[in-house]
C-alpha positions in Angstrom: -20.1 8.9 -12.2 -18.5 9.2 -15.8 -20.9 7.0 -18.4 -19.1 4.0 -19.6 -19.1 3.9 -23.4 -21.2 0.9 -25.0 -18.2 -1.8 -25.8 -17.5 -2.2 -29.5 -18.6 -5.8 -29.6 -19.4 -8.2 -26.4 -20.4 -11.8 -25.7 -19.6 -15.1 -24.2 -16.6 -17.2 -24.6 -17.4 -20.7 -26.2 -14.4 -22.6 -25.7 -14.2 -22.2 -22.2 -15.7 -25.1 -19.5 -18.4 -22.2 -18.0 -19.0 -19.5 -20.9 -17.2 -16.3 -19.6 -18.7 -13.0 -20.4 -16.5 -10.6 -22.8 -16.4 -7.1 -23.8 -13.7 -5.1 -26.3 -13.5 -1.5 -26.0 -11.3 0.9 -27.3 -9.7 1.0 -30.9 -10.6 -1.6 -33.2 -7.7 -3.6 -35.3 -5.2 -2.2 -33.0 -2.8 -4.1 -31.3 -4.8 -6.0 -28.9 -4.5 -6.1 -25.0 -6.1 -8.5 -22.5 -6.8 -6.9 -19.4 -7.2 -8.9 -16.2 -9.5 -6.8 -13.1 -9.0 -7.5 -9.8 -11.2 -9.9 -7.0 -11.1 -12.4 -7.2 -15.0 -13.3 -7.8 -15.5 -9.7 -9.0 -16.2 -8.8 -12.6 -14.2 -5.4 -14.9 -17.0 -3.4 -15.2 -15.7 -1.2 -12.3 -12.5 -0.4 -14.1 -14.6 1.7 -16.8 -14.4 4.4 -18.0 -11.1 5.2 -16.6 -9.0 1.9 -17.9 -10.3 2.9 -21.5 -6.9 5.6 -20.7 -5.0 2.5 -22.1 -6.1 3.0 -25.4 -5.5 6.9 -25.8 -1.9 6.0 -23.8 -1.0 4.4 -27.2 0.6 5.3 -30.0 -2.9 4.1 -32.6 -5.0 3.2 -30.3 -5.2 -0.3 -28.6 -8.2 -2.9 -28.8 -8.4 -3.5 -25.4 -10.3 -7.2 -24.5 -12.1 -7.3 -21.1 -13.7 -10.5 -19.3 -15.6 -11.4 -16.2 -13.6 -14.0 -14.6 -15.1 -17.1 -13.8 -17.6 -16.7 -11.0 -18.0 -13.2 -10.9 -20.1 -10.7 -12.8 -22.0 -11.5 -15.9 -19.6 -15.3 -15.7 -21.6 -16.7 -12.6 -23.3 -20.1 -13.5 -25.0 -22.5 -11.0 -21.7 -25.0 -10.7 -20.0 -21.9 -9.5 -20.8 -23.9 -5.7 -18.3 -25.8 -6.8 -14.8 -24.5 -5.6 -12.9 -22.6 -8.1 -8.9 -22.4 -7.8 -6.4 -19.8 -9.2 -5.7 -22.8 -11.2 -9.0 -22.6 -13.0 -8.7 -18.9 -13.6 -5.2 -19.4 -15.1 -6.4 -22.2 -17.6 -9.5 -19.6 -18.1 -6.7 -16.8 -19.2 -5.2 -19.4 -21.6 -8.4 -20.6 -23.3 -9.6 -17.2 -24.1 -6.1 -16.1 -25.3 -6.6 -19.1 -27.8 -10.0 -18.4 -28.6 -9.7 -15.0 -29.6 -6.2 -15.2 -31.5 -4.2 -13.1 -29.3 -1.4 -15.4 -29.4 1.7 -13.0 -27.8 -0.4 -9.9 -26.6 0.1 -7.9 -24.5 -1.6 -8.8 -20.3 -2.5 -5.7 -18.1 -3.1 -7.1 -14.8 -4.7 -4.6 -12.2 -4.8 -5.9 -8.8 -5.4 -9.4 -8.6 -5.6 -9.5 -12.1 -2.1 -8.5 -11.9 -1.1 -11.8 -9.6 -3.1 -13.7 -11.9 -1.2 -12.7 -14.8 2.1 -14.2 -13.3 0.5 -17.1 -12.6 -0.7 -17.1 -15.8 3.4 -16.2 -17.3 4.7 -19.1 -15.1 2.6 -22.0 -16.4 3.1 -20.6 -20.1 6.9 -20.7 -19.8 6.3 -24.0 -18.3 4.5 -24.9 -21.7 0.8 -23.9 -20.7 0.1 -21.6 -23.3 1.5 -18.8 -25.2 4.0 -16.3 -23.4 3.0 -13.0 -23.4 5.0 -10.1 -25.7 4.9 -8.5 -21.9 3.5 -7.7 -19.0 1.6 -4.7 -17.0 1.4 -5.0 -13.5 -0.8 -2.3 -11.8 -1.0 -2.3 -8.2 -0.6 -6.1 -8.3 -2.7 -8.0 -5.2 0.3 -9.3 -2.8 2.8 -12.2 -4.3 3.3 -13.9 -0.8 0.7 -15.0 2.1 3.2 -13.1 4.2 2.6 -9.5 2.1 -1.3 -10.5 2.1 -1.3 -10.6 6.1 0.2 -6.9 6.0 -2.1 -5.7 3.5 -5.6 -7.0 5.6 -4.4 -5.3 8.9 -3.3 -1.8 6.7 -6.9 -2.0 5.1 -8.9 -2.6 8.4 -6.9 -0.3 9.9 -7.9 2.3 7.4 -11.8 1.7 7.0 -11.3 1.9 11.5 -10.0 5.3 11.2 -11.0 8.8 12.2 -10.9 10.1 8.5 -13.8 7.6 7.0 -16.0 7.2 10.7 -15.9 11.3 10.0 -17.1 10.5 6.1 -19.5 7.7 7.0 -21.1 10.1 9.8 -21.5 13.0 7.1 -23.5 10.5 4.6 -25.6 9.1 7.7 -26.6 12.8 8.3 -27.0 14.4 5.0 -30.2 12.7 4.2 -29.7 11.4 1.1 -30.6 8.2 1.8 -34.8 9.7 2.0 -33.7 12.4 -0.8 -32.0 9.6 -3.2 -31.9 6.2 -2.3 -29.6 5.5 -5.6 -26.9 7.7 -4.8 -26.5 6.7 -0.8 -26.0 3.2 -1.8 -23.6 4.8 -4.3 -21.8 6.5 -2.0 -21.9 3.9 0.9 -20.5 1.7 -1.8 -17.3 4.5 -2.3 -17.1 4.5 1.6 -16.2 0.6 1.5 -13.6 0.9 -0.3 -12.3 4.2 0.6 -9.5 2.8 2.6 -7.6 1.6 -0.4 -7.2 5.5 -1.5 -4.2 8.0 -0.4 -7.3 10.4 0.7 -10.7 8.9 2.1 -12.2 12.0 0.3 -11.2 10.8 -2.9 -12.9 7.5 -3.6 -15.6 9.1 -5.4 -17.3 8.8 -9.4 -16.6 5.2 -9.0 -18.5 2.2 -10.9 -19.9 0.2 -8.4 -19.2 -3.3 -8.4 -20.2 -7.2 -6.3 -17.4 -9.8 -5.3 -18.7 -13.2 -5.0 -17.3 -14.1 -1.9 -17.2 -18.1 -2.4 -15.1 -17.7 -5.3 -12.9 -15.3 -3.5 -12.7 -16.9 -0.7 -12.1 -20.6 -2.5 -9.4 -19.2 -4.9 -7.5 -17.5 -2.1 -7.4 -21.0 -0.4 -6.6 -22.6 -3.1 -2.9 -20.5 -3.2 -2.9 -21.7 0.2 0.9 -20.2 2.3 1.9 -18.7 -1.1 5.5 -16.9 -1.8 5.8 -15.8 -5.7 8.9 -14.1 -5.1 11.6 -16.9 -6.0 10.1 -18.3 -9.2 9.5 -15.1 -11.0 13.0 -14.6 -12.2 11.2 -17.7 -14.5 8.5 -15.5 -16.3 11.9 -13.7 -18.4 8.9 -11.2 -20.2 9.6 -7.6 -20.3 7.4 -6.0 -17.7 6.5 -2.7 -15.6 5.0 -2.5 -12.4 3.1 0.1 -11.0 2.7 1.0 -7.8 0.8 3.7 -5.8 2.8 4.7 -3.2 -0.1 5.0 -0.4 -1.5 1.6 -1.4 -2.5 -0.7 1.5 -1.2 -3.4 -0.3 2.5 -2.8 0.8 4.9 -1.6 -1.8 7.8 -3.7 -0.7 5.5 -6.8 -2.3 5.9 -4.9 -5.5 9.6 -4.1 -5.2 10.4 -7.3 -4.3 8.5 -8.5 -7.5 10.0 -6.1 -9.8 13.9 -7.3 -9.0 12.7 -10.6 -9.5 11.5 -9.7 -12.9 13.8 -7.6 -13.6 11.4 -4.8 -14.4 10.5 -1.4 -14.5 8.8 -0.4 -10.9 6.7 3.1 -11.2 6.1 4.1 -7.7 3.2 7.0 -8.5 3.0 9.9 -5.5 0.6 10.7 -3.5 -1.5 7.4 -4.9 -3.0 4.8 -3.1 -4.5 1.6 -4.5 -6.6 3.0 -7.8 -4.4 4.7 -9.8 -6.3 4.5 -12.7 -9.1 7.2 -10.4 -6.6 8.9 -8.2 -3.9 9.9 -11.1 -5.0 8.7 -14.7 -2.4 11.3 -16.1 0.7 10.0 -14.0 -0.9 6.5 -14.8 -1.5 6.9 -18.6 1.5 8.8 -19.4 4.1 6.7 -17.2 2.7 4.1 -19.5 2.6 5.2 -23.0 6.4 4.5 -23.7 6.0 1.0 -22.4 2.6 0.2 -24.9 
């Protein structure tokens, strides 16, 4: 697994209702980025190293701004029994916006980070807080309940098949888990999530990572029979999406997103759901003009 560089200055927010755990990497007094990982109820550590690509994408660097959203990672407090909604993660987005003076910057949204960040667009062009200069979308989670139902069964469907029973059987007799108990779990870790990869065999060097399923679960509920689609023509930001062409999460969500933005869609080949591991170069570079 490639080590993650030490951040270049971390902490906890202090303006938001739970403090939310913070971390910048990458150039500092660059333009700024706020990056938004996926879940919900997980936390960004897993998208390092690799994500840190955003900052050698740019033209000078970038100061990329991470946080654990609220009930996951290093942001999970004892209220978190409490049900959180996707409205408390978009409030979340706004406060730490105004906390660290991004004012217009930049959002890269990976996954569900990526529908949060609409979310996030359409309540600031509704007056909730500052609209972004523009958007990133990579991989974005589904934008109706509809697309989400497609996704679930595509992902089962994978993790059921012959390609990772044939993987999982090879770890169960290779005997790590007497030689090295740390790396099995690593690896059993890669396993359960190899189905969101173009190839099984790929899903490997990965940062392991914990979703709190409460807050998954609760935030999910909370968008309830959800359909995006017909109120993104409102966001009006300039935006890209990116979208792996083998990714469970079906790429007609993502098309259908796009001509409602009117944006760039990047459909990356031979890619499933983790560009960032599968084809950093085709990522990165499909990037750089847009950063």
């Amino acid at each position: 697994m490639p080590p993650i560089p030490p951040p270049t200055s971390s902490g906890f927010t202090t303006t938001t209702p739970v403090p939310l755990f913070w971390a910048r990497q990458g150039t500092p007094d660059a333009p700024p980025i706020l990056v938004l990982h996926g879940g919900p109820g997980a936390s960004h550590d897993y998208l390092l190293p690799q994500m840190l690509g955003l900052d050698s994408a740019a033209e000078g660097g970038r100061d990329l701004l991470f946080y654990d959203q609220r009930g996951g990672g290093r942001s999970r407090h004892d209220d978190d029994r409490a049900a959180i909604g996707w409205q408390d993660q978009v409030a979340d987005v706004g406060r730490v916006i105004a906390e660290f003076g991004l004012g217009d910057a930049c959002i890269v949204g990976y996954s569900w980070g990526g529908l949060l960040a609409l979310l996030y667009a359409l309540e600031a062009r509704r007056g909730n807080g500052p609209v972004p200069s523009r958007l990133i979308l990579i991989d974005p989670a589904p934008l109706s309940r509809q697309y989400r139902d497609s996704f679930e069964a595509e992902f089962a469907a994978r993790q059921a098949s012959r390609e990772v029973k044939q993987l999982r059987d090879e770890l169960a007799a290779s005997g790590l888990r007497e030689r090295d108990p740390d790396a099995y779990r690593q690896r059993l870790f890669e396993l359960s999530v190899a189905g969101y990869f173009a190839d099984p065999a790929r899903a490997r060097d990965l940062t392991p990572f914990r979703v709190t399923g409460r807050v998954q679960q609760s935030i999910w509920a909370s968008l309830g029979e959800y359909d995006l689609v017909p109120e993104l023509s409102q966001v009006q930001v300039p935006t890209v999406v990116v979208h792996g062409r083998q990714d469970p999460i079906p790429l007609a969500s993502s098309e259908a997103g796009a001509r409602a933005l009117n944006a760039e869609l990047i459909v990356l080949e031979d890619c499933g759901h983790v560009p960032y591991v599968e084809q950093p170069a085709a990522l990165f570079s499909a990037l750089a003009p847009f950063l």
